[in-house]
Structure formats: structure tokens, C-alpha cells
C-alpha positions as CSV (number, residue, x, y, z in Angstrom):
1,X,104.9,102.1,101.6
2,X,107.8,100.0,102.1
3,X,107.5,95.9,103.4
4,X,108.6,96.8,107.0
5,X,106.5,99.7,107.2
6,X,103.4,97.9,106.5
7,X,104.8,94.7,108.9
8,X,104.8,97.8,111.8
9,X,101.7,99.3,110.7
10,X,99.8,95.9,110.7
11,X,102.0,95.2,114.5
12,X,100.6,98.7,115.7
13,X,97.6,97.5,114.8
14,X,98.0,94.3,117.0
15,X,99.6,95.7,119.9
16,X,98.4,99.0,120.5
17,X,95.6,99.1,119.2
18,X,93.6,95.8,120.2
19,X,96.1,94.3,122.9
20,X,95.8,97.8,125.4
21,X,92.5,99.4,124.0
22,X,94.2,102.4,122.7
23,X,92.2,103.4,120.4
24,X,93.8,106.9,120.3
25,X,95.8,105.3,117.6
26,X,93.1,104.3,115.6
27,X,92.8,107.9,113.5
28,X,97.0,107.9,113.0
29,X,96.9,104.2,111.5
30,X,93.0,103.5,110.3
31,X,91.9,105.3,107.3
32,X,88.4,107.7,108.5
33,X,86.6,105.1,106.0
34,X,88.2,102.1,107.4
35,X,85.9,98.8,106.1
36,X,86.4,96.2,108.5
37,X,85.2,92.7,108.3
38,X,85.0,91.3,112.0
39,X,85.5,87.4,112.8
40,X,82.1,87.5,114.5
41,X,80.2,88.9,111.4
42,X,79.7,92.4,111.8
43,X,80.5,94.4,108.9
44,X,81.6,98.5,110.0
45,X,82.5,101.4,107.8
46,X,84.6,104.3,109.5
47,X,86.1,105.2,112.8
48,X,83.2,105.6,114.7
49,X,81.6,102.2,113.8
50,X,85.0,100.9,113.8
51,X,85.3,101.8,117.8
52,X,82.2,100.4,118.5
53,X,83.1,97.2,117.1
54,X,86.1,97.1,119.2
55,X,83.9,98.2,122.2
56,X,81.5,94.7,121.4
57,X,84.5,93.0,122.0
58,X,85.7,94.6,124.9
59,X,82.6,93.9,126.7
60,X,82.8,90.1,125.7
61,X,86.2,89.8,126.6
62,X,87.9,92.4,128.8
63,X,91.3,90.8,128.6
64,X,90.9,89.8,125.0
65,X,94.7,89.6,123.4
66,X,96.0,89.0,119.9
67,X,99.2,86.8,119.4
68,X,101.0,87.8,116.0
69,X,102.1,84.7,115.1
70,X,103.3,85.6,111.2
71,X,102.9,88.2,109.0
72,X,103.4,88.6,105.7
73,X,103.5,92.2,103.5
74,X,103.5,93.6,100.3
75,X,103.7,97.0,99.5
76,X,99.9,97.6,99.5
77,X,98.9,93.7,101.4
78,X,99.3,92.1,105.0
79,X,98.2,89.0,105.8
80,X,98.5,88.3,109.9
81,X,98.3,84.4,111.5
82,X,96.7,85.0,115.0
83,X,96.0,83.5,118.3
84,X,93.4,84.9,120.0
85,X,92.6,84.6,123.7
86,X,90.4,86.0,126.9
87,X,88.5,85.2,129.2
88,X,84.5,85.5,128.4
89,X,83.2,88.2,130.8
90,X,79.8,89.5,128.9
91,X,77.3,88.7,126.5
92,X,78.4,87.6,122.8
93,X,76.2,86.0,120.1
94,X,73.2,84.7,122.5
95,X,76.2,83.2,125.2
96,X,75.7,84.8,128.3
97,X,79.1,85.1,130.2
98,X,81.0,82.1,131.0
99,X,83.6,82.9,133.0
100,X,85.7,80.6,130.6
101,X,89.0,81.1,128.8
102,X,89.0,81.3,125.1
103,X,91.3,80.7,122.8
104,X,91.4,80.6,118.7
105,X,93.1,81.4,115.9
106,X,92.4,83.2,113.1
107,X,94.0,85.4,109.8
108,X,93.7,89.0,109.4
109,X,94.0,90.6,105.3
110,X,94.7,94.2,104.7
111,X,94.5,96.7,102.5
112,X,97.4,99.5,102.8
113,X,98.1,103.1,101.3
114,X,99.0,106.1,102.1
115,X,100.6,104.7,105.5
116,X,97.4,103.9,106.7
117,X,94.9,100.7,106.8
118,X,91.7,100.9,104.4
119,X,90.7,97.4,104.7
120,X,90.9,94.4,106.9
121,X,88.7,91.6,106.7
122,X,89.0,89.0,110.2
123,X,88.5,84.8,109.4
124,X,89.0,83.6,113.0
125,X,87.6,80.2,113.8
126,X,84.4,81.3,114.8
127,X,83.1,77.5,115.4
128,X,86.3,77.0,118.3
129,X,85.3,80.2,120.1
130,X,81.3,79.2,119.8
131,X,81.9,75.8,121.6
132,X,84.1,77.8,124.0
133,X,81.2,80.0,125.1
134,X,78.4,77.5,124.4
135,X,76.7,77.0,127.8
């Protein structure tokens, strides 16, 4: 796939997907084996584990919201530079609910063919959003 279809694909991902919970658009741009690396350590294999994962997040953060701040594409690579933000409304880690804002940033890598996304693996700065939550 070309540059700027990847830069869209990896966008899609971003904004539809994660920033509005659509996760319709999950089986149009995630390949049905997806392998996805999460920023809070959880390690999921396909579309159904892949939803739940989004779902363990959803329930931590409600309003949770990615900020593409660069990406940068190859025909078969994306790297994304994120901000991430929300405000804490359930149980993550051992952190009950704070009530609190989050925000950290964070890179996401993929792997791209066919038009569709067969790997992404999520470094965010896990310590920031631990001392945001910590009680």
C-alpha cells in the first residue's frame, strides 16, 4: 500500500476507532489475527480479544482520547507519536478510580499489508499514567 494510505489507515485507527469507540471499523481495518501489544501490558491475538482490550480501557477511562501528534509510514511500517488523555473513571492496574485527569504520551508501531493492520505494539509512559492514578 501506498505512504498516504497507510498515514489514513493508521489515522482511522486513531480517530474512529479508539477516539469514538467504533469498533465497527475494527474488522474493515484490523486483520482477524490482529497481534496487539497494549501500553498497559496485555498481550491480545484477534478481533475478539482485540475488543476486549479496548473495552479494559473503556471502563478505565470513558473519555479516553488519542492526540496524533506525528506519524511516520512506509509502505508496510507506521510509527504514531501520541498524547493520551481521560479522565480515570474505573478500576486499572490495582487503582481504584480517581476521578483524576490523565495525560501521557506514548508511540504506536505497525505492521501493514493487504490495506489492513497485522501488528501494533503500544510504548506509552506507563510510569506518568501510574503516578496519575496512584492513590
Amino acid at each position: 500500500m501506498s505512504v498516504d494510505a497507510n498515514t489514513r489507515l493508521v489515522e482511522t485507527f486513531f480517530e474512529v476507532m479508539w477516539n469514538t469507540w467504533d469498533d465497527a471499523v475494527m474488522r474493515e481495518i484490523l486483520h482477524r489475527d490482529i497481534d496487539f501489544r497494549g501500553s498497559i501490558g496485555l498481550h491480545v491475538i484477534g478481533h475478539d480479544a482485540f475488543a476486549g482490550y479496548m473495552q479494559t480501557i473503556r471502563n478505565a477511562f470513558s473519555d479516553f482520547h488519542n492526540t496524533i501528534e506525528e506519524i511516520v509510514a512506509t509502505e508496510d511500517r507506521a510509527v504514531a507519536r501520541l498524547t493520551y488523555t481521560g479522565t480515570h473513571v474505573g478500576k486499572l492496574f490495582e487503582h481504584e478510580a480517581t476521578g483524576r485527569r490523565i495525560e501521557y504520551a506514548g508511540v504506536a508501531m505497525f505492521t501493514l499489508a493487504d490495506g489492513k493492520i497485522t501488528k501494533v505494539w503500544v510504548l506509552g509512559d506507563r510510569l506518568a499514567l501510574v503516578e496519575q492514578i496512584r492513590d
